[in-house]
C-alpha positions as CSV (number, residue, x, y, z in Angstrom):
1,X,10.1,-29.2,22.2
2,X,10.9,-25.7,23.4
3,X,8.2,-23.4,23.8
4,X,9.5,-19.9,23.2
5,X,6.5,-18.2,21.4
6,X,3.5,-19.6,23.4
7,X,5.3,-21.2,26.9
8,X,2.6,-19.4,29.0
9,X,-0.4,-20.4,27.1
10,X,-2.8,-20.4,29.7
11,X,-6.7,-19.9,28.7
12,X,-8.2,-16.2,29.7
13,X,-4.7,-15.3,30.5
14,X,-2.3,-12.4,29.3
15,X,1.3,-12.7,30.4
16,X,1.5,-9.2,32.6
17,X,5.0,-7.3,31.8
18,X,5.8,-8.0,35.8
19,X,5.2,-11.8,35.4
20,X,6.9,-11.9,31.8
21,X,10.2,-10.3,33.6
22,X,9.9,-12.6,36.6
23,X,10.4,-15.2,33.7
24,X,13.2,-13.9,32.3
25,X,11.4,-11.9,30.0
26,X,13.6,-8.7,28.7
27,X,17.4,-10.5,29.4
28,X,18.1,-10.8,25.6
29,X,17.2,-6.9,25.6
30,X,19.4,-6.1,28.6
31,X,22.0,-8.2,27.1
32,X,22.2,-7.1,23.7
33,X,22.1,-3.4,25.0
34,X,25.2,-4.4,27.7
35,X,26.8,-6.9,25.9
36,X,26.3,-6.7,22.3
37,X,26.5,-4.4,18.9
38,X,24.0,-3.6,16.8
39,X,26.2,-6.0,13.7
40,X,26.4,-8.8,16.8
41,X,22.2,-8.6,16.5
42,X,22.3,-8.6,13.3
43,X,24.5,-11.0,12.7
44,X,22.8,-13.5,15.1
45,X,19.2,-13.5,13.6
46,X,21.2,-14.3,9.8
47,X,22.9,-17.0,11.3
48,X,20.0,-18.3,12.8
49,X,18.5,-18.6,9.4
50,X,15.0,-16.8,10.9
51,X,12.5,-16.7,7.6
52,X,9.8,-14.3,7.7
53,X,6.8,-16.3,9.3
54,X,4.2,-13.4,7.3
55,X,3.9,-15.5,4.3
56,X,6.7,-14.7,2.0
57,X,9.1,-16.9,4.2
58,X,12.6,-14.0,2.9
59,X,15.8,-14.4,5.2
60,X,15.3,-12.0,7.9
61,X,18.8,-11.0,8.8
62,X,19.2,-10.7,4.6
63,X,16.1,-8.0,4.6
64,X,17.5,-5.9,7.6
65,X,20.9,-6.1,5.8
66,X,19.4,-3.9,2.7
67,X,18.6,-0.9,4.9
68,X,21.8,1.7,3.9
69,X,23.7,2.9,7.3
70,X,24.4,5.8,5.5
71,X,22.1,7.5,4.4
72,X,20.6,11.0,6.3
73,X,17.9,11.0,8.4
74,X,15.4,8.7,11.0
75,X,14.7,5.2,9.9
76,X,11.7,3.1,10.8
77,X,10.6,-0.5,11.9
78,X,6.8,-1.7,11.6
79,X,5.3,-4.8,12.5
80,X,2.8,-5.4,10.4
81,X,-0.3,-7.1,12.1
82,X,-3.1,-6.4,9.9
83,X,-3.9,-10.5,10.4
84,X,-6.9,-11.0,7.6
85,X,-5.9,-13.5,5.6
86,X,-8.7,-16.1,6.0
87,X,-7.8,-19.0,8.6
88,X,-4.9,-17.2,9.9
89,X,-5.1,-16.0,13.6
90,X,-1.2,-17.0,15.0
91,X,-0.5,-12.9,15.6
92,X,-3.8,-12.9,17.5
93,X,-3.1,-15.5,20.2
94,X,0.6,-14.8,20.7
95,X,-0.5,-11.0,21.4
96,X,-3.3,-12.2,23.8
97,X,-0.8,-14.7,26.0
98,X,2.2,-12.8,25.6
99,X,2.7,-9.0,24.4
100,X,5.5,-8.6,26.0
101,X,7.7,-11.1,23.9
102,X,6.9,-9.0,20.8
103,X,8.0,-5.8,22.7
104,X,11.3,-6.8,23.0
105,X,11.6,-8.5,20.1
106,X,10.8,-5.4,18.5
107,X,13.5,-3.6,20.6
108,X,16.0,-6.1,19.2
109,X,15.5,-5.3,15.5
110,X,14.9,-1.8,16.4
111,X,19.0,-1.8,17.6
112,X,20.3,-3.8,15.5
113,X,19.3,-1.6,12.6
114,X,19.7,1.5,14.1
115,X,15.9,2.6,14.8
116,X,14.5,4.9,17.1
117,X,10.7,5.0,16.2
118,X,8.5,1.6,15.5
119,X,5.2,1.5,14.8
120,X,2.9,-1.8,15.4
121,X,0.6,-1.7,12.8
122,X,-2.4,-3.3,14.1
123,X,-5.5,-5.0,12.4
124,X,-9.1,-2.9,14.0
125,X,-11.0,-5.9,15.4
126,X,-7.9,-6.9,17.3
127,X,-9.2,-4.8,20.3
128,X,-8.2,-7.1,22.9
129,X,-4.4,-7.5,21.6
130,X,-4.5,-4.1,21.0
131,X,-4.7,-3.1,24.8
132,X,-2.2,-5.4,26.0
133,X,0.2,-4.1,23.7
134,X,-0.3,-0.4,25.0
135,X,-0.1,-1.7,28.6
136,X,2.9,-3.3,27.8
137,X,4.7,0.1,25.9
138,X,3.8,1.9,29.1
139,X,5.2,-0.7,31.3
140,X,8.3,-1.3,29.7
141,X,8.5,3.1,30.0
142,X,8.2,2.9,33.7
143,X,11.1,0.7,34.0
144,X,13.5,2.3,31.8
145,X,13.1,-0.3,29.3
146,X,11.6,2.2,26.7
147,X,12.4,5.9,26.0
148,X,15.4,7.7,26.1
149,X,18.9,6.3,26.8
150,X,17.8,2.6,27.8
151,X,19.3,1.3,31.0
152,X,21.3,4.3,30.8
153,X,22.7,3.4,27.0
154,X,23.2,5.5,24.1
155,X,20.0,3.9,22.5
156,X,16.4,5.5,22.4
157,X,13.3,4.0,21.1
158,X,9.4,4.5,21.4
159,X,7.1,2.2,19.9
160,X,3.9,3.6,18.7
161,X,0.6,1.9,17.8
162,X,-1.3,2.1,15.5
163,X,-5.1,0.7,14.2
164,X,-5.6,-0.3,11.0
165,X,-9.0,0.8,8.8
166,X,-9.3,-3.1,7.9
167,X,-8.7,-3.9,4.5
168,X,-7.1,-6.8,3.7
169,X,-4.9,-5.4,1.3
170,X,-2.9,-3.0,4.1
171,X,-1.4,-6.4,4.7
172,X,1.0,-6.1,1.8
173,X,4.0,-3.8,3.2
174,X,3.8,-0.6,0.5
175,X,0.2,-0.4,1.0
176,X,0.6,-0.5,5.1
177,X,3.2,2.5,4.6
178,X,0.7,4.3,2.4
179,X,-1.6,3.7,5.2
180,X,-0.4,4.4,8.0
181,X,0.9,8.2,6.1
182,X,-2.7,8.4,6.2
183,X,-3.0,7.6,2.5
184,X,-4.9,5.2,0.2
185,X,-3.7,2.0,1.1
186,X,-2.6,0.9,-2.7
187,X,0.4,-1.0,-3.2
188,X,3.3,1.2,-4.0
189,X,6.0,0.2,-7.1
190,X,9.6,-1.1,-6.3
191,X,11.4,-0.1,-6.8
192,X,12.5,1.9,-4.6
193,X,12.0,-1.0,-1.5
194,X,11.0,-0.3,1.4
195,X,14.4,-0.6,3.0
196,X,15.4,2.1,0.8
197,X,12.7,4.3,0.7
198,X,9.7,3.5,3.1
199,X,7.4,5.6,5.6
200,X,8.1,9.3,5.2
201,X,10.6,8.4,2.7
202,X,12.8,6.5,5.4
203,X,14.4,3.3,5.0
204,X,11.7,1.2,6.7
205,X,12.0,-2.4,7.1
206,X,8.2,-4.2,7.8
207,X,8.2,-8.0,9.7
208,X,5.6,-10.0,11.1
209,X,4.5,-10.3,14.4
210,X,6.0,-13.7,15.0
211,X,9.0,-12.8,13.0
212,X,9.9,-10.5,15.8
213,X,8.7,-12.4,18.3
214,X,11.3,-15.2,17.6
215,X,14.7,-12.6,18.0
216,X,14.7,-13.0,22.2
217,X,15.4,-16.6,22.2
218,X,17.4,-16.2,18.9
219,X,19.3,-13.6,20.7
220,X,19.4,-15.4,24.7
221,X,20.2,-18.9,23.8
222,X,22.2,-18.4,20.2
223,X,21.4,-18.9,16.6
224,X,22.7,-22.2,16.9
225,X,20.0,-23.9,19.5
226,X,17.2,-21.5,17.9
227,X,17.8,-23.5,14.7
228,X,17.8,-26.9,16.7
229,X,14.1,-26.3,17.5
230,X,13.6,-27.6,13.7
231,X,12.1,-31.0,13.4
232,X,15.0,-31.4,10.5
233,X,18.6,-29.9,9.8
234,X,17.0,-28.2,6.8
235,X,14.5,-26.2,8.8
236,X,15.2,-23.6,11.6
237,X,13.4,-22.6,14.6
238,X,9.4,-23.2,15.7
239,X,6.4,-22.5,14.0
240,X,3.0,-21.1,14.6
241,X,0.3,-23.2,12.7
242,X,-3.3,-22.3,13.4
243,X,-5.5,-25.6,12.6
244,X,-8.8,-25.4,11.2
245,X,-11.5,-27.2,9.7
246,X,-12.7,-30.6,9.9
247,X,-10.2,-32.3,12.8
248,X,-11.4,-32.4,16.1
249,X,-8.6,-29.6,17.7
250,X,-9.5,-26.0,15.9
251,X,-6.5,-24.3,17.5
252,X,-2.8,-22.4,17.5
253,X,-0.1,-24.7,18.1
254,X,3.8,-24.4,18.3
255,X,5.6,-26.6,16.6
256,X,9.0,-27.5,15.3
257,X,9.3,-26.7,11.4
258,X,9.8,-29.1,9.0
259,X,7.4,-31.2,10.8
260,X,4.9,-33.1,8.5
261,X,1.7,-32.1,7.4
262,X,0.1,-35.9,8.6
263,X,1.6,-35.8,12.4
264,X,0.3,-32.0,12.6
265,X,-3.1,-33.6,11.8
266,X,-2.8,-36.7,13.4
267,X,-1.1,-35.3,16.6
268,X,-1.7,-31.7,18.1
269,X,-4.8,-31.5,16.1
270,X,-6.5,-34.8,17.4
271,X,-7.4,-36.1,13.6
272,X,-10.1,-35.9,11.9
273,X,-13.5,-35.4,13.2
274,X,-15.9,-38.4,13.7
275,X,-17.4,-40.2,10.5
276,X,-14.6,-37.7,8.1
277,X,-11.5,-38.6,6.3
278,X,-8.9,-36.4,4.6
279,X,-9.2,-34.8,1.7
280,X,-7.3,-31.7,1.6
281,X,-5.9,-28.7,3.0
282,X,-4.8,-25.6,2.7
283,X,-0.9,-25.7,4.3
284,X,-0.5,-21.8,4.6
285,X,-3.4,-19.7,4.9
286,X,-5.9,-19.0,2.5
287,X,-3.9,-17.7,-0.6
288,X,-2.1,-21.4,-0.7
289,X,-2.8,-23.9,-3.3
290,X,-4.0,-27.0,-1.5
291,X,-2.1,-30.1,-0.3
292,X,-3.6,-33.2,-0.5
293,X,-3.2,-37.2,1.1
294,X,-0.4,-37.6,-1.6
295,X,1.0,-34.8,0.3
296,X,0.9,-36.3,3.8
297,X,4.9,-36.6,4.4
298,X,5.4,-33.5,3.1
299,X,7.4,-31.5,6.1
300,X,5.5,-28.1,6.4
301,X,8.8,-26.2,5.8
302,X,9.4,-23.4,3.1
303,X,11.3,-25.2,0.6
304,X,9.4,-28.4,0.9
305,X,6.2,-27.0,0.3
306,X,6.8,-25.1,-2.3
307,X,8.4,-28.3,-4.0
308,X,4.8,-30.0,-3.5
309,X,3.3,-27.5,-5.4
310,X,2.0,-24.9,-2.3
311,X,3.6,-22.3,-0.1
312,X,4.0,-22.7,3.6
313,X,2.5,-19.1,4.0
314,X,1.5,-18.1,7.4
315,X,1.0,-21.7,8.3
316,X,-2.7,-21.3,9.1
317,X,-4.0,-25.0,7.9
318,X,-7.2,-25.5,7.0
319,X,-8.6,-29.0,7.1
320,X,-11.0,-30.5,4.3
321,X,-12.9,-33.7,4.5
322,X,-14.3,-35.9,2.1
323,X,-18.1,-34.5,2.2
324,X,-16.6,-30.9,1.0
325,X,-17.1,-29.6,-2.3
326,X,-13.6,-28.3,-3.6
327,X,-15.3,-25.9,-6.2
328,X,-17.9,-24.0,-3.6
329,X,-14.4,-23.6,-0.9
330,X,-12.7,-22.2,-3.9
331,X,-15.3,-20.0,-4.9
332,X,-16.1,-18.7,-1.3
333,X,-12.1,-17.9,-1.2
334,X,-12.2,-16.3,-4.3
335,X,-15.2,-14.4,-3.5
336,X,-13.3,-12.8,-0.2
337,X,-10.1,-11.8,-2.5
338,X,-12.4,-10.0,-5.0
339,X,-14.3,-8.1,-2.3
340,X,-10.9,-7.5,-0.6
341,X,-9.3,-6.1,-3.9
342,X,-8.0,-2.1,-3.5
343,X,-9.3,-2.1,-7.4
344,X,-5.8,-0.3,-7.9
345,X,-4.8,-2.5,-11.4
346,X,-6.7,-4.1,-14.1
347,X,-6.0,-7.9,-13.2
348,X,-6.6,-7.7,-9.7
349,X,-9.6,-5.3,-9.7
350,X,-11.6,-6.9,-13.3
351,X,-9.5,-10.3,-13.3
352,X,-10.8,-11.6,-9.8
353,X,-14.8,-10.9,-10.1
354,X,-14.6,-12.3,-13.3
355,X,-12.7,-15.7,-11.7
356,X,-15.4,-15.6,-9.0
357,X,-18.4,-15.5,-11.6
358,X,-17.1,-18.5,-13.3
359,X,-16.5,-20.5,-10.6
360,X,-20.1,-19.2,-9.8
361,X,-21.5,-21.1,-12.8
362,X,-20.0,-24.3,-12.5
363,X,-20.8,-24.5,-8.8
364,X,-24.4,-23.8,-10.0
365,X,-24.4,-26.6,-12.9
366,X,-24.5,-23.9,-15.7
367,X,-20.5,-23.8,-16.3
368,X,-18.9,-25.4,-19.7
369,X,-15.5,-27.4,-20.5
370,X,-14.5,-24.1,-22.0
371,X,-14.7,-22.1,-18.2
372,X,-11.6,-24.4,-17.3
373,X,-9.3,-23.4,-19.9
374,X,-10.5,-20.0,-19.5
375,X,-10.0,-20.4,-15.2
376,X,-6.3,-22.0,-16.5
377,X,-5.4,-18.4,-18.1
378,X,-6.5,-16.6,-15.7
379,X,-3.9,-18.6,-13.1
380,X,-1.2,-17.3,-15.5
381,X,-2.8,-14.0,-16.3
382,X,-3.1,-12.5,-12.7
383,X,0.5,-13.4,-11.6
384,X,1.2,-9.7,-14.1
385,X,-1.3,-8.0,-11.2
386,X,1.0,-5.2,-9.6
387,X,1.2,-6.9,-6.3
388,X,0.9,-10.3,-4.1
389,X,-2.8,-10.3,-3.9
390,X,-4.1,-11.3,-7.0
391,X,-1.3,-14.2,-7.2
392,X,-2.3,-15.4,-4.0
393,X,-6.3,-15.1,-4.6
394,X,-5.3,-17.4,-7.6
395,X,-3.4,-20.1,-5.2
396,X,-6.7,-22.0,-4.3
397,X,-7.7,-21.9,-8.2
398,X,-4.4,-23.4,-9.1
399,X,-5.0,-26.4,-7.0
400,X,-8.5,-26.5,-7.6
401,X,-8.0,-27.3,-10.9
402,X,-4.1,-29.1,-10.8
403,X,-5.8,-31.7,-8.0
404,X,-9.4,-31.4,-8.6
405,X,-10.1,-31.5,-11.9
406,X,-12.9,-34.9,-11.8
407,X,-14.8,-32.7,-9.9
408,X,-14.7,-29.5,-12.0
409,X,-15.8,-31.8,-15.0
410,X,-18.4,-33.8,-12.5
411,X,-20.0,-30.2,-11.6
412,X,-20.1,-29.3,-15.6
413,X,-21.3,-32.8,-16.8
414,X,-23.7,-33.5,-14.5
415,X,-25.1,-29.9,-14.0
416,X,-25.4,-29.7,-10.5
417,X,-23.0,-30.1,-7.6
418,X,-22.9,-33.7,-6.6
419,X,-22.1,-32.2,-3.3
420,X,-25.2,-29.9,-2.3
421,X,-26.7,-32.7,-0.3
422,X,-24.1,-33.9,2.0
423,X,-21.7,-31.2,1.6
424,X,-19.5,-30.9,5.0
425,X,-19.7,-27.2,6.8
426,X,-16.8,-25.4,8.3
């Protein structure tokens, strides 16, 4: 297929802004600026059916088109990449092989909705991605690409970065605004949205880095062939899945979406290790409920995904094999989304510690038939938490016990895990 996110993957190597232009890098920015409106933008990336590739997988074009055009004032554009959700790490290699792209990507949504001011928002350990992206913003100053009146347009724009404190939670969009207003990063209510009434009290739309990093090829080669990148005519454009686990190829791959989960494993990721077999995995990053070999045509696209019972998510896969115990991954999930909580409501900040302790006891033989239907409430009880994390914490517990019930009741009946002396390490 067409590489348009990670063409220059070279290992060691950061695409440079003069290399990146040499190779046509910046032409859907010079063209959209010369050739095309800020509705033409627009109107491209909703045709191209772009779905936010953060996790929640909402219509891109449909989120831009909530932000008012008439209301007084500056607007605002972030791109969130406060990357911390457990075996996700696709923001982090596109940034270290090619800044650039999410420059101008970021330029492109920044017209088309009539922004002068973007922020990246950026996670703190990303030290490395975080100095490419500043070289690239002064770069793309020095040649006119940035700044006042663009190639001599009526368009202005800085882009400003900015480090994150690290918490997992400034990952969910309100909480980044709180954040980066220098605030407690708790998750604000909606409504008012974001797009209404963001940073500063600005309409402020929030996308992903690879969101943004797909609007140059959506906006140089048409919504039309963007969409044709799919594996299937349901699905539209690539996909960044970062593989992990037990398969012998641990890495960040583009593929097409709509692909399926067994020629992901089977192909780019090289299979299974030696002497393992399948068991399950987690299709979307760690807040996903797991897939399993009943689920091995199941094309990792939104819709089809959620219809097996998961979420496509960020795509990060991780990859389980028979030897693993599916109660002591659960628990050591769980046990990050507890620590990770902001504490800011009662399900989140009591509901989670509590999910974590019981999962604690059967792990350790000393859990009873009555911690599953207690585990079973909680999967219904946290989805009233006041934002996506508790839900999402609860995604692994959900499958745990949908898919892997035997082994719940093995743990409680035999009072140990039959797993502790073979169990299989990630």
């Amino acid at each position: 297929m067409n590489q348009i996110l990670l063409p220059h993957e070279r290992s060691g190597h950061c695409l440079a802004f003069g290399q990146y232009c040499a190779e046509g890098g910046f032409s859907a920015w010079r063209k959209a600026l010369q050739d095309m409106s800020a509705d033409d933008v627009q109107q491209a990336v909703i045709d191209s059916g772009l779905r936010g590739r953060g996790g929640a997988g909402f219509p891109t074009g449909k989120k831009w088109s909530f932000v008012p055009r008439n209301l007084p004032g500056p607007r605002y554009l972030i791109c969130n990449c406060d990357e911390m959700e457990p075996g996700t790490y696709k923001d982090r290699v596109l940034l270290e092989h090619n800044p650039c792209l999410l420059i101008e990507g970021i330029a492109l949504a920044c017209y088309a909705l009539g922004v002068n001011r973007a922020f990246i928002f950026i996670r703190r350990g990303y030290e490395q991605a975080a100095g490419y992206l500043r070289q690239g913003i002064s770069d793309a100053h020095q040649a006119g690409l940035l700044g006042e009146n663009i190639l001599a347009s009526a368009f202005s724009l800085e882009i400003d970065l900015h480090q994150s404190a690290g918490r997992y939670i400034c990952g969910e969009e309100t909480a980044l605004i709180n954040a980066l207003e220098g605030i407690r990063a708790n998750p604000r209510s909606k409504p008012p949205f974001p797009a209404i009434k963001g940073l500063w009290g600005q309409p402020t739309v929030v996308n992903n880095v690879e969101t943004l990093a797909n609007i140059p090829a959506i906006i140089n080669h048409g919504p039309t062939w963007w969409k044709g990148l799919a594996a299937t005519p349901e699905a539209a454009g690539s996909k960044l899945f970062c593989i992990s686990g037990h398969v012998r190829h641990t890495e960040c791959f583009e593929l097409p979406l709509g692909m399926t989960l067994g020629r992901i494993i089977d192909g780019p990721a090289g299979g299974m290790r030696p002497a393992s077999t399948f068991k399950a995995c987690i299709p979307g990053g760690a807040s996903t409920p797991y897939l399993t070999q009943d689920h091995w045509d199941v094309s990792m696209d939104f819709d089809p995904v959620a219809k097996a019972g998961s979420r496509l998510g960020t795509g990060g896969i991780i990859v389980f094999d028979q030897d693993t115990c599916m109660v002591a991954a659960t628990l050591n999930l769980t046990r990050f989304y507890a620590r990770e909580s902001c504490g800011w409501c009662t399900p989140c900040r009591e509901g989670l510690p509590f999910v974590q302790h019981l999962l604690q006891k059967i792990e350790d033989g000393q859990g009873s038939a009555g911690d599953i239907d207690i585990l079973q409430e909680h999967v219904h009880a946290l989805n009233y938490a006041f934002c996506a994390l508790a839900p999402g914490a609860m995604g692994p517990v959900d499958g745990l016990l949908r898919l892997f019930a035997d082994e719940l009741k093995e743990h409680i009946n035999s009072k140990k895990c039959p797993f502790k002396s073979h169990g299989s390490q990630l």
